[in-house]
C-alpha positions as a printed Julia matrix, in Angstrom:
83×3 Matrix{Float64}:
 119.88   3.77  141.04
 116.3    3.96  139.38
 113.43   2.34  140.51
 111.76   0.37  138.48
 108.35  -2.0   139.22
 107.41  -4.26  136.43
 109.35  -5.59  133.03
 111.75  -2.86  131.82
 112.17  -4.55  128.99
 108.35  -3.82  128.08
 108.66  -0.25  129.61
 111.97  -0.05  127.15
 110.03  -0.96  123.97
 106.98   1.41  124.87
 109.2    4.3   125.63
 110.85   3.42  122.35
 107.89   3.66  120.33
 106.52   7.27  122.08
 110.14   8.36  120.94
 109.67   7.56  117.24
 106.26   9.15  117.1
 107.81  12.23  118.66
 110.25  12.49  116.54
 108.22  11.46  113.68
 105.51  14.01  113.85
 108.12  17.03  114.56
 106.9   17.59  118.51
 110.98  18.08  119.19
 112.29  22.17  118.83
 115.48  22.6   118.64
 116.62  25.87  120.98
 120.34  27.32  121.54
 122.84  25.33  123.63
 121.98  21.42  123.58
 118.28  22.34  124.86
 115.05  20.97  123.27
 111.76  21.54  123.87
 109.32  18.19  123.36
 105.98  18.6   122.88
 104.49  14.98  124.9
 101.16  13.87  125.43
 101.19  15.52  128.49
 102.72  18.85  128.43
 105.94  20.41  127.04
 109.68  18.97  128.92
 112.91  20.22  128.36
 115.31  18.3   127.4
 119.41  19.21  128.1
 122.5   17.86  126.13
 125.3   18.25  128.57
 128.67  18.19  127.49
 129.33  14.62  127.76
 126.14  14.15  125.49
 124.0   12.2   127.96
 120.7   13.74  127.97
 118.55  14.99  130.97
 114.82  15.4   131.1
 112.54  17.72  133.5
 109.56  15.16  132.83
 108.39  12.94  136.18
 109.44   9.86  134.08
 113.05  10.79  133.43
 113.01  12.09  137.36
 112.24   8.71  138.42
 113.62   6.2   136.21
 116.47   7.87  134.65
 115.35   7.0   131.34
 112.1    8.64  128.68
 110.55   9.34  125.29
 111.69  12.81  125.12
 115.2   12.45  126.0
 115.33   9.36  123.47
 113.68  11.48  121.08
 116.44  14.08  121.11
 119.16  11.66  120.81
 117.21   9.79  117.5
 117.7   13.4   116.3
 120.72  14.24  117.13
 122.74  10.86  116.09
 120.59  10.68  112.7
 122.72  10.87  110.08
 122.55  13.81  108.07
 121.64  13.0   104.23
């Protein structure tokens, strides 16, 4: 289990919002084989679809609570419906 000190429900709506403005201003790149690149605020993570379609992050966030932007990011993008 993830550790988590404070509200999560606060942490939850923060990491929400970081995930919109990635995805809004285009800092996720699509590469080959369910991997992303997303451009944070503090460096560049890769993000991994695995084949049961959970996402996994290499940013110290995702390491320790399981959970981030850039990960959310990718799945905003990948679940948007296509127009």
């Amino acid at each position: 289990m993830h550790r988590y000190r404070g509200d999560y429900s606060q942490y939850k709506a923060r990491m929400l919002e970081k995930a919109k403005k990635l995805v809004r201003n285009n800092r996720v790149e699509p590469l080959d084989g369910g991997r992303y690149n997303v451009i944070g605020d503090h460096g560049t993570y890769n993000v991994v679809q695995g084949p049961d379609g959970r996402m996994a992050c290499s940013c110290p966030g995702y390491r320790d609570k399981g959970l981030c932007s850039h990960s959310t990011a990718v799945e905003m993008l990948v679940k948007k419906p296509r127009r």
